[in-house]
C-alpha positions as CSV (number, residue, x, y, z in Angstrom):
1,X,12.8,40.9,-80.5
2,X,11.5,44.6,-80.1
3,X,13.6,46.0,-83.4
4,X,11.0,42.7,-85.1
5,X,8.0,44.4,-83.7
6,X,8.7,47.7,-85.0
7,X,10.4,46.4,-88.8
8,X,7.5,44.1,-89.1
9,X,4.5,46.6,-89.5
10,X,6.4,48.6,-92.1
11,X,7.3,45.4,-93.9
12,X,3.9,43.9,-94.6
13,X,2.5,48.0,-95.4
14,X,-1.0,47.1,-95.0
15,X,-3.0,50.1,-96.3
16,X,-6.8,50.7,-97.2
17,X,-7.1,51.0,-101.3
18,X,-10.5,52.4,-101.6
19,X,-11.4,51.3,-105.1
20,X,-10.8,47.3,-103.7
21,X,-14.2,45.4,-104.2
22,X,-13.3,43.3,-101.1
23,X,-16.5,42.1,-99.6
24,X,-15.3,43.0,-96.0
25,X,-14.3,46.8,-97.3
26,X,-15.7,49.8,-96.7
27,X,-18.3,51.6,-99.5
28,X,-16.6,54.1,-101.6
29,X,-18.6,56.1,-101.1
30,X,-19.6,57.6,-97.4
31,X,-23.0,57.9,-98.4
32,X,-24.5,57.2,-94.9
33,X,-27.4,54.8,-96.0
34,X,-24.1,52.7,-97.8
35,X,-22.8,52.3,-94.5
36,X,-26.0,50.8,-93.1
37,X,-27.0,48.6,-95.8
38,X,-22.7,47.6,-95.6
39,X,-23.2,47.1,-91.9
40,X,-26.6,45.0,-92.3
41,X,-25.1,42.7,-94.6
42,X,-22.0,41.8,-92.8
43,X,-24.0,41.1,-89.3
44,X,-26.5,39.0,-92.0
45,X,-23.5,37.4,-93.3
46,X,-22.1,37.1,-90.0
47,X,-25.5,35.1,-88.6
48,X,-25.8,33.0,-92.0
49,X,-21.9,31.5,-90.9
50,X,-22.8,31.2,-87.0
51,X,-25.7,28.6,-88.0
52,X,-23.7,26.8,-90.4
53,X,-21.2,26.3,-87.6
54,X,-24.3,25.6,-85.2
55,X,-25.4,22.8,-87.8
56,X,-21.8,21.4,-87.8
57,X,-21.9,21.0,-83.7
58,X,-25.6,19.7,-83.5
59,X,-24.3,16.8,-86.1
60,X,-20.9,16.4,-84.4
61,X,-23.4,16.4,-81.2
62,X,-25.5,13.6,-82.9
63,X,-22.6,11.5,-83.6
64,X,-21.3,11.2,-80.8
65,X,-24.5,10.9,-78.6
66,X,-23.7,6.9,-77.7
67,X,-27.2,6.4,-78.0
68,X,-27.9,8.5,-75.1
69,X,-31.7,10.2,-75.7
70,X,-31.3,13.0,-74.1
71,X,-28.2,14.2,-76.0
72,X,-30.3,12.8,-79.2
73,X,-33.1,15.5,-78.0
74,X,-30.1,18.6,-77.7
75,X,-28.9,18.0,-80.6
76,X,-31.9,17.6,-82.6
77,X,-32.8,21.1,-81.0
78,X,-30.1,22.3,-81.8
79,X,-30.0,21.6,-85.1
80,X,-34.2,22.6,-85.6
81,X,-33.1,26.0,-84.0
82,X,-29.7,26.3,-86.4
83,X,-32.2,25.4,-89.9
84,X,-34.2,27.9,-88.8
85,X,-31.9,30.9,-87.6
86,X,-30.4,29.7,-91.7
87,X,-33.3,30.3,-93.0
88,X,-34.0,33.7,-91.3
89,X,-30.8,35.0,-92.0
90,X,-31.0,34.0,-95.6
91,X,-34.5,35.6,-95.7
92,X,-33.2,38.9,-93.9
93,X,-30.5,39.3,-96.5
94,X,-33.5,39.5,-99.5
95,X,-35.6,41.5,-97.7
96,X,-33.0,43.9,-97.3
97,X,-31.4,43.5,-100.9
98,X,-35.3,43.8,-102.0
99,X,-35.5,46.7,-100.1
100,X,-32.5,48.4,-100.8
101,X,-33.3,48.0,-104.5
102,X,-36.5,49.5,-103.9
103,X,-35.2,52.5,-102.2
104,X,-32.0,52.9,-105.0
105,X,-29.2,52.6,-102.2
């Protein structure tokens, strides 16, 4: 079991390839303002998937309420509060493009 541990690692050779245009990859370059406008648009992206997920559990929440109205009233929060962190997100990730643009990063 330990000689696995140790051959595995070298078998699958993971390495970083700088020139890959994998969205989760570093920049190429490491232009500091790169970096932050990387960074901003993973946590964006990052936010964006939490309130899709948050707008799958308020309807699963719905569902399976039984008719019960103070479930009904959760989830419809819920779901209210998960449009709207969608929309902020999506927003966010303009501004910042918009800016970014603006700015030549």
């Amino acid at each position: 079991m330990t000689a696995m541990v140790l051959i595995v690692p070298s078998i699958v050779g993971a390495q970083y390839d700088p020139g890959s245009s994998n969205p989760g990859s570093l920049p190429d370059s490491t232009n500091v303002n790169d970096i932050i406008v990387s960074a901003i648009n993973w946590f964006l992206a990052f936010l964006a998937s939490l309130s899709v997920l948050m707008i799958v559990v308020a309807g699963i929440m719905y569902i399976t309420s039984g008719g019960d109205e103070s479930r009904i009233g959760t989830a419809k929060k819920w779901l209210t509060y998960s449009i709207v962190g969608l929309i902020v997100a999506l927003l966010s990730y303009v501004i910042v493009k918009t800016v970014s643009a603006m700015l030549g990063v």
